[in-house]
Backbone as CSV, one residue per row, in Angstrom:
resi,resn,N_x,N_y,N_z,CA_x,CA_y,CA_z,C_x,C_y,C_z
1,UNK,12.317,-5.391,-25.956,11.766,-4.889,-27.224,10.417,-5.538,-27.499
2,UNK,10.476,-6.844,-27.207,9.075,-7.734,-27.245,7.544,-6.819,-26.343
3,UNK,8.124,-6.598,-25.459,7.303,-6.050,-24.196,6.588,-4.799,-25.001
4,UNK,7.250,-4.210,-25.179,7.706,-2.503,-25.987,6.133,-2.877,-27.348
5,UNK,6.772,-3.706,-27.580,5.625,-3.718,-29.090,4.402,-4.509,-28.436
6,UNK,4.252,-5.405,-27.644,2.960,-5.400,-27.327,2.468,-4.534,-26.349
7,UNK,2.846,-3.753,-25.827,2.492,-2.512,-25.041,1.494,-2.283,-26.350
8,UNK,2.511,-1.232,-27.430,1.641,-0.701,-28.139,0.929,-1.274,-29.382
9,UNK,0.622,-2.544,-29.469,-0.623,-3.369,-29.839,-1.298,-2.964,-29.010
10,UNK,-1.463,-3.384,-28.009,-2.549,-3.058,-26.808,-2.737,-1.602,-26.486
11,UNK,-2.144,-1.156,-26.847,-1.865,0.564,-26.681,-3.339,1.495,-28.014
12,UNK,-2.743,0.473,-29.404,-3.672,0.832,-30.583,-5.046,0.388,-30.914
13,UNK,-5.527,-0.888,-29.644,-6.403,-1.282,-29.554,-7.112,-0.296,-28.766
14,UNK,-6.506,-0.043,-27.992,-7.298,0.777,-26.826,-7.691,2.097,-27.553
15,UNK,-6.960,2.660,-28.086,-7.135,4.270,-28.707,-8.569,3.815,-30.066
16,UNK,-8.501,2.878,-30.720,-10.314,2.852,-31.047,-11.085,2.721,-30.034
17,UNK,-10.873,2.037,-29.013,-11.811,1.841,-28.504,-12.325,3.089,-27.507
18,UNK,-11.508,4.004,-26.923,-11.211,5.273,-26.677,-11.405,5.063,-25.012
19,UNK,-11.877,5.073,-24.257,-12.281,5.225,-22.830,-11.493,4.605,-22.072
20,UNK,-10.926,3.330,-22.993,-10.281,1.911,-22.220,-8.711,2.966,-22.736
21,UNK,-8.476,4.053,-23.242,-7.120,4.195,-23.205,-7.124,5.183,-22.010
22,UNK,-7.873,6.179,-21.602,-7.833,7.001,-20.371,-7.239,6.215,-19.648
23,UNK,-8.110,4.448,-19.218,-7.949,4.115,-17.874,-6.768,3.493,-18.076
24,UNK,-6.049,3.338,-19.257,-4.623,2.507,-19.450,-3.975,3.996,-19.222
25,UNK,-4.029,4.896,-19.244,-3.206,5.667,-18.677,-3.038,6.204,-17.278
26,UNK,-4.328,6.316,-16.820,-4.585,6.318,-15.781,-3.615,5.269,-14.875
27,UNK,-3.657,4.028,-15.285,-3.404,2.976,-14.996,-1.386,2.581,-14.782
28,UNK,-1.071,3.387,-15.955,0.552,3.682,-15.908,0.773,4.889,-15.102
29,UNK,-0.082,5.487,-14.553,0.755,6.713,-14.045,0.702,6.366,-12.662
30,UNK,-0.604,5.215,-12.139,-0.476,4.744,-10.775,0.524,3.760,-10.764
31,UNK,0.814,2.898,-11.663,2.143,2.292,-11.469,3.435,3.136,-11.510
32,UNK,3.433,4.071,-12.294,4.803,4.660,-12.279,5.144,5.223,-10.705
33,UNK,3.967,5.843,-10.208,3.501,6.463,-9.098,4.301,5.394,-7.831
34,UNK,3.378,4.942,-7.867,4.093,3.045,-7.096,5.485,2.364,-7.152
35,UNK,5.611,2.403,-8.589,7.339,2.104,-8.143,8.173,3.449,-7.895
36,UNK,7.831,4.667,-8.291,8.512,6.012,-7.560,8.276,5.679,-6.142
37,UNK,7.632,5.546,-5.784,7.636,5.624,-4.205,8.484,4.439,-3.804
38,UNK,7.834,3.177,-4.273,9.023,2.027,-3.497,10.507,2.280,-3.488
39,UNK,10.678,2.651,-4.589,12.207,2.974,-5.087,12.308,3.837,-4.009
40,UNK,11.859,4.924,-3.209,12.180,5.994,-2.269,12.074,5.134,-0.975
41,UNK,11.464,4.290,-0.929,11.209,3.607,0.278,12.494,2.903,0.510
42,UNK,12.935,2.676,-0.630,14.295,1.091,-0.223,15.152,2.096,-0.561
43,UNK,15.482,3.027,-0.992,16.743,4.100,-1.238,16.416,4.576,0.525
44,UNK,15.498,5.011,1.002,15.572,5.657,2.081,16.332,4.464,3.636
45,UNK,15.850,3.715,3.439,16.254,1.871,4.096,17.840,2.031,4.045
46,UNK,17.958,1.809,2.983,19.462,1.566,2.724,20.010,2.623,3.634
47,UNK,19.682,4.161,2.962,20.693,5.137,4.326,20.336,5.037,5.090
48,UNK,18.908,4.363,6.161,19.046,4.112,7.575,20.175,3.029,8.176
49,UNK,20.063,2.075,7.150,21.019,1.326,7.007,22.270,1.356,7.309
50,UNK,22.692,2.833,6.238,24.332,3.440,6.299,24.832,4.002,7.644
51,UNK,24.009,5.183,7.843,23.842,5.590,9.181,23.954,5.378,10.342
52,UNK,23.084,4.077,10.666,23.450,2.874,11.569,24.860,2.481,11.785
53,UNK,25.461,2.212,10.416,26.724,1.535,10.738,27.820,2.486,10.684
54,UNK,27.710,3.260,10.841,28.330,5.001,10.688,27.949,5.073,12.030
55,UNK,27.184,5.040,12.777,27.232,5.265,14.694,27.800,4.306,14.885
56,UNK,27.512,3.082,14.719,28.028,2.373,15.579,29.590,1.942,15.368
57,UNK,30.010,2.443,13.821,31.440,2.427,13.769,32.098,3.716,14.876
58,UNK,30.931,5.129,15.074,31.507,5.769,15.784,31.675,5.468,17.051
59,UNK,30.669,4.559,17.433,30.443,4.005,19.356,32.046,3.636,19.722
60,UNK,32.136,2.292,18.596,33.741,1.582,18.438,34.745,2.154,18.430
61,UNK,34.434,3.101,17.805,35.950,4.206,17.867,36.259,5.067,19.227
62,UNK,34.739,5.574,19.298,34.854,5.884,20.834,35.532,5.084,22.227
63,UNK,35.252,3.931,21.934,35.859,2.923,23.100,36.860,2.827,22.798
């Protein structure tokens, strides 16, 4: 909640000042951007992960 309200202190500073709020938005949508992707990166990991141990439980079964 702390975070939340100085966001938008800094949020109401920026909107007088006007230009500096573009690039604060600008600025959240490349972060949001950034952790969307990591999050796809380590979700995608993990099922190589699963997968892996899903063959090689099948290798084992095979023998």
């Amino acid at each position: 909640a702390i975070i939340i309200i100085f966001f938008s202190i800094i949020f109401s500073k920026w909107q007088s000042i006007g230009i500096y709020s573009v690039w604060g938005l600008f600025g959240w949508l490349f972060f949001a951007v950034l952790l969307y992707i990591s999050i796809n990166l380590v979700s995608m990991l993990i099922q190589k992960d699963r997968e892996n141990d899903l063959k090689e439980i099948q290798i084992r079964n095979n023998r």
